[in-house]
C-alpha positions as CSV (number, residue, x, y, z in Angstrom):
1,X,44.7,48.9,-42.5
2,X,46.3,50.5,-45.3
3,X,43.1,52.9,-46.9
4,X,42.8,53.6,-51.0
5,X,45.7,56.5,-50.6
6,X,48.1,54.3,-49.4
7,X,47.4,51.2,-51.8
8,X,47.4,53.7,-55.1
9,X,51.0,55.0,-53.4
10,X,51.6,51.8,-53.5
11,X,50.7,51.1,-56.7
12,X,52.3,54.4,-58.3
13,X,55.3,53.6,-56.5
14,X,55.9,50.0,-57.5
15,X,54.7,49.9,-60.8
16,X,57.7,51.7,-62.8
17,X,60.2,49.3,-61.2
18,X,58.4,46.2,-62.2
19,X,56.5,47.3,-65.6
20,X,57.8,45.3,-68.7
21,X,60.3,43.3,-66.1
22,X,59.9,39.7,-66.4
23,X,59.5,37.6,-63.0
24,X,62.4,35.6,-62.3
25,X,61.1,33.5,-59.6
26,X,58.6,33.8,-56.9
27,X,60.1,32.9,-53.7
28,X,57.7,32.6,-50.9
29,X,59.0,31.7,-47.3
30,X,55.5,31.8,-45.2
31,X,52.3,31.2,-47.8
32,X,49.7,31.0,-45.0
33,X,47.8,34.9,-44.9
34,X,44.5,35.3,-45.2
35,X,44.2,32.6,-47.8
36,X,47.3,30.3,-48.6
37,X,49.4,30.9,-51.3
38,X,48.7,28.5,-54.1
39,X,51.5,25.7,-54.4
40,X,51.6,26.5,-58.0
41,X,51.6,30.1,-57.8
42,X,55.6,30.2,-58.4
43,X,55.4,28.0,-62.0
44,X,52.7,30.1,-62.9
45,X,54.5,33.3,-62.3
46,X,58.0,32.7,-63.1
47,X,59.2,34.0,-66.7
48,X,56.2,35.9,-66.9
49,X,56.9,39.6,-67.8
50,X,54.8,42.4,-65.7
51,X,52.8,44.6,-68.5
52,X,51.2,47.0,-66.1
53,X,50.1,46.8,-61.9
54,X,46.4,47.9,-61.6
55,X,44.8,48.7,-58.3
56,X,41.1,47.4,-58.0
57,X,39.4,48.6,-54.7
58,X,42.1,47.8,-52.0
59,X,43.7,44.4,-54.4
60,X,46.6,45.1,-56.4
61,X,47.0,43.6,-59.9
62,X,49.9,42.5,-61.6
63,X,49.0,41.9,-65.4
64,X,51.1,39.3,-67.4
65,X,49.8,37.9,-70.3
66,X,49.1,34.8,-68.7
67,X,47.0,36.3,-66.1
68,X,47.0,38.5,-62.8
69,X,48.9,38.2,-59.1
70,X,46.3,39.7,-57.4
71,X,47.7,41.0,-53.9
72,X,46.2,42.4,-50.6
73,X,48.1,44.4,-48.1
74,X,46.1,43.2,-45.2
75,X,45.8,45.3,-42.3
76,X,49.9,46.0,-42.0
77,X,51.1,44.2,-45.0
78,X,53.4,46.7,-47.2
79,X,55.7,45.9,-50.5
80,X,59.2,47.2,-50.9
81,X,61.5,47.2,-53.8
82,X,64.7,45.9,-52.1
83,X,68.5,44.6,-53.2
84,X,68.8,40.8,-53.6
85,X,71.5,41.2,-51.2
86,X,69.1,42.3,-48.6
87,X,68.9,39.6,-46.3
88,X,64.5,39.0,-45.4
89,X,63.2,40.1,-41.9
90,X,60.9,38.1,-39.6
91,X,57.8,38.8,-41.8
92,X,59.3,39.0,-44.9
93,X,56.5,36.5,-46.5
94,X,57.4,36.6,-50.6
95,X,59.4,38.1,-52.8
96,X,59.2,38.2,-56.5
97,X,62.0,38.5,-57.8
98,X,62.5,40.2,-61.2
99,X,64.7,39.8,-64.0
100,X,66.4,43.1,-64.0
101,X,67.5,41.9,-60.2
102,X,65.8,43.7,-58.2
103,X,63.1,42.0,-55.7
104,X,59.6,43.3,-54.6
105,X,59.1,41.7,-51.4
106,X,55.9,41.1,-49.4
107,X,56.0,42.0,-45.6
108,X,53.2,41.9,-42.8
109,X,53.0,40.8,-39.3
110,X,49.6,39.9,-39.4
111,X,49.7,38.1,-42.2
112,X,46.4,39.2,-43.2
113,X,47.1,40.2,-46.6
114,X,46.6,37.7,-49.8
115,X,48.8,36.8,-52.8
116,X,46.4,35.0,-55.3
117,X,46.0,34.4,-58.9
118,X,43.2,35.2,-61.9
119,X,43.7,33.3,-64.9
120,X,43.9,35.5,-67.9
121,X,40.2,36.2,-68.9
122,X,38.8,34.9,-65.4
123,X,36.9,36.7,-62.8
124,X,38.1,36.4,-59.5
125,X,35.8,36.0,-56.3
126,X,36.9,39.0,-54.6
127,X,37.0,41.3,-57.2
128,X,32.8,40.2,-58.9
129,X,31.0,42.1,-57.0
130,X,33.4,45.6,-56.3
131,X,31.9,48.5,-57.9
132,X,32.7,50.2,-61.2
């Protein structure tokens, strides 16, 4: 399971690509991890522009100012900032693809990783009762 180092390396190593970048589309090819992918996650995302990726606990954050993609690596999940020409592997689950054309996409073999959203000014479930 990927530990706090690896999700803030995750985090720091994301964030410049996608801060201020505005979501093209989400394209997800498998939505069932840990919890299913909401069917209306992609209208919800798309044309949304990424103001800053915040990691809370092991649950990374993706601010827009309509709310937050709130994403979980799982046990083996990872994300990857790849070319658009780069054809998906086996567990390639999502990609969001961003404006400036390149695409952060979502792998892990377990699938027990989650890609959920918080409604700008909500609480989500599994972020109440984290610490400070």
């Amino acid at each position: 399971m990927p530990e706090l180092p690896e999700v803030e390396t995750t985090r720091r190593g994301v964030e410049p690509h996608v801060k201020d970048q505005r979501v093209k589309r989400l394209l997800v090819r498998e939505g069932r991890l840990r919890w299913p992918i909401p069917p209306d996650l992609p209208g919800l995302l798309q044309g949304q522009r990424i103001e800053r990726v915040e990691r809370r606990a092991k649950y990374l954050l993706f601010h827009t100012a309509a709310g937050a993609l709130l994403v979980h690596l799982g046990m083996s999940g990872s994300l990857r900032l790849v070319p658009p020409s780069q054809q998906p592997a086996r567990h390639d689950h999502f990609d969001i693809e961003l404006a400036g054309g390149n695409v952060l996409r979502y792998n892990d073999p377990r699938r027990f990783g989650c890609c959920l959203w918080v409604a700008h000014g909500e609480s989500h479930a599994l972020l109440e009762n984290l610490g400070p």
